[in-house]
C-alpha positions in Angstrom: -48.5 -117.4 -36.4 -52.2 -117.6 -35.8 -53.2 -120.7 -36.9 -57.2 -121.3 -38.3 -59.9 -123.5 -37.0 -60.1 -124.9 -40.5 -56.2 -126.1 -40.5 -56.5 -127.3 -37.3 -59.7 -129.6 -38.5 -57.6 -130.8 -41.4 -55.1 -131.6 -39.2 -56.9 -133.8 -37.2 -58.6 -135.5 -39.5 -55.2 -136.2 -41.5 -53.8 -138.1 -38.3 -57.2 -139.9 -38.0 -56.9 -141.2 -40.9 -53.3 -142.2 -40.7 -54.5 -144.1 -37.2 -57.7 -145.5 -39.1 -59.7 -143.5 -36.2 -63.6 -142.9 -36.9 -64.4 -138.9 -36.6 -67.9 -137.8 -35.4 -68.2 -133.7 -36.1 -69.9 -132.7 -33.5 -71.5 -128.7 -33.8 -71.8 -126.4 -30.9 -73.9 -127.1 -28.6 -74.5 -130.3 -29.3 -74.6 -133.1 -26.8 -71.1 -135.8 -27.5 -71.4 -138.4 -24.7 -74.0 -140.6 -25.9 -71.9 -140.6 -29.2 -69.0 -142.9 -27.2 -69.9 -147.3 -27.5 -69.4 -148.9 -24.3 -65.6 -149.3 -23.4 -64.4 -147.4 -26.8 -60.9 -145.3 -26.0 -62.2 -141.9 -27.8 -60.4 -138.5 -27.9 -62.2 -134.9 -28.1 -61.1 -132.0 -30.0 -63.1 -128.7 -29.0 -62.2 -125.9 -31.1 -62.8 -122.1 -30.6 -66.4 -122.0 -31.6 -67.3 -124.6 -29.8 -67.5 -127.3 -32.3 -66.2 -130.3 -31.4 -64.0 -133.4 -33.4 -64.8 -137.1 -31.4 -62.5 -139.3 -32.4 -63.2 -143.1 -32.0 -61.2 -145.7 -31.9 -62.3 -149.4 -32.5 -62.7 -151.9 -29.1 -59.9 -154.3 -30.7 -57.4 -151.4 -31.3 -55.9 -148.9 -28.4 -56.2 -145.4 -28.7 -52.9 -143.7 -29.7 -51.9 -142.0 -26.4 -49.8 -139.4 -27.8 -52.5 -138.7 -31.1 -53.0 -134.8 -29.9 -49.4 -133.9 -28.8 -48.7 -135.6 -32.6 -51.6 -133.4 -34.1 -50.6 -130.2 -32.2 -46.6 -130.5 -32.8 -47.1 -131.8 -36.5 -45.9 -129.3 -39.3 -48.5 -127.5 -40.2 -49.8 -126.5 -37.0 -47.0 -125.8 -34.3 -44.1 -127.3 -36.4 -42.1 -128.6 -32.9 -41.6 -132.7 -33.8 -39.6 -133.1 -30.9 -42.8 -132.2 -28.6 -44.2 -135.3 -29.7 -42.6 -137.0 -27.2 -42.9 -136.1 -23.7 -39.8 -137.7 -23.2 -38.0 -134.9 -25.0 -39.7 -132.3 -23.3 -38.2 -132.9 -19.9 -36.3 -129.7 -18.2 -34.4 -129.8 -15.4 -35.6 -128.7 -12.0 -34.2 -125.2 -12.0 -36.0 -124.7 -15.0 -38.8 -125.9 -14.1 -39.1 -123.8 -10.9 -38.4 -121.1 -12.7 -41.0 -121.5 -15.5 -43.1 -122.0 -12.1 -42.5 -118.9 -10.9 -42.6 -116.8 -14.2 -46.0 -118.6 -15.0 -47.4 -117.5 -11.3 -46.5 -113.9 -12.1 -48.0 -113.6 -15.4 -50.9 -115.4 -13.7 -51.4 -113.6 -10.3 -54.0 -111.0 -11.9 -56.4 -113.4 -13.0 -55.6 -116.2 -9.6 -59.4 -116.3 -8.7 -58.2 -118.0 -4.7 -56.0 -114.5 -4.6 -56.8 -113.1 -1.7 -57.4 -108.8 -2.7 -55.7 -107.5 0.3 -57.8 -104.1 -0.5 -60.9 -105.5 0.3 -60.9 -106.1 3.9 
């Protein structure tokens, strides 16, 4: 399921909220940096036209660590809760060699430090 820019916004700002996090939009283009206080824990959000979601969190609180995996698993985007925690995400290393190896191949075509044995 394709899901739209305008979910994915909601989204966001729904966990935000939850975490009492101040949310800068932030259009295309546009520069973010000198948006950030001194020493405030902040987390970006750059969607597919470019526009961007800073979120701020206040220097007496800590910044969620796990606030995009939470945003990105939720419900109504991906809908996989037990990706919030990396924890439950572990594979063993078989599987993990394997994913390797199946990501390299899908991969290889677009590898830009592939060497093109044709052009020598």
């Amino acid at each position: 399921a394709v899901v739209s820019t305008q979910s994915t916004g909601d989204a966001f700002y729904t966990f935000a909220s939850r975490y009492s996090l101040e949310v800068q939009e932030v259009p295309a283009g546009e520069p973010w940096k000198e948006l950030i206080p001194a020493g405030c824990d902040y987390f970006l959000a750059e969607f597919e036209n470019q526009d961007k979601l800073l979120f701020l969190c206040s220097n007496s609180a800590r910044f969620p660590l796990q606030f995009g995996r939470e945003v990105l698993a939720s419900e109504v985007l991906l809908n996989m809760p037990r990706r919030v925690n990396w924890k439950s995400c572990q594979v063993s290393q078989e599987q993990e060699e394997y994913d390797v190896k199946e990501f390299r191949g899908h991969f290889q075509e677009f590898d830009p430090f592939k060497v093109d044995s044709d052009s020598d």
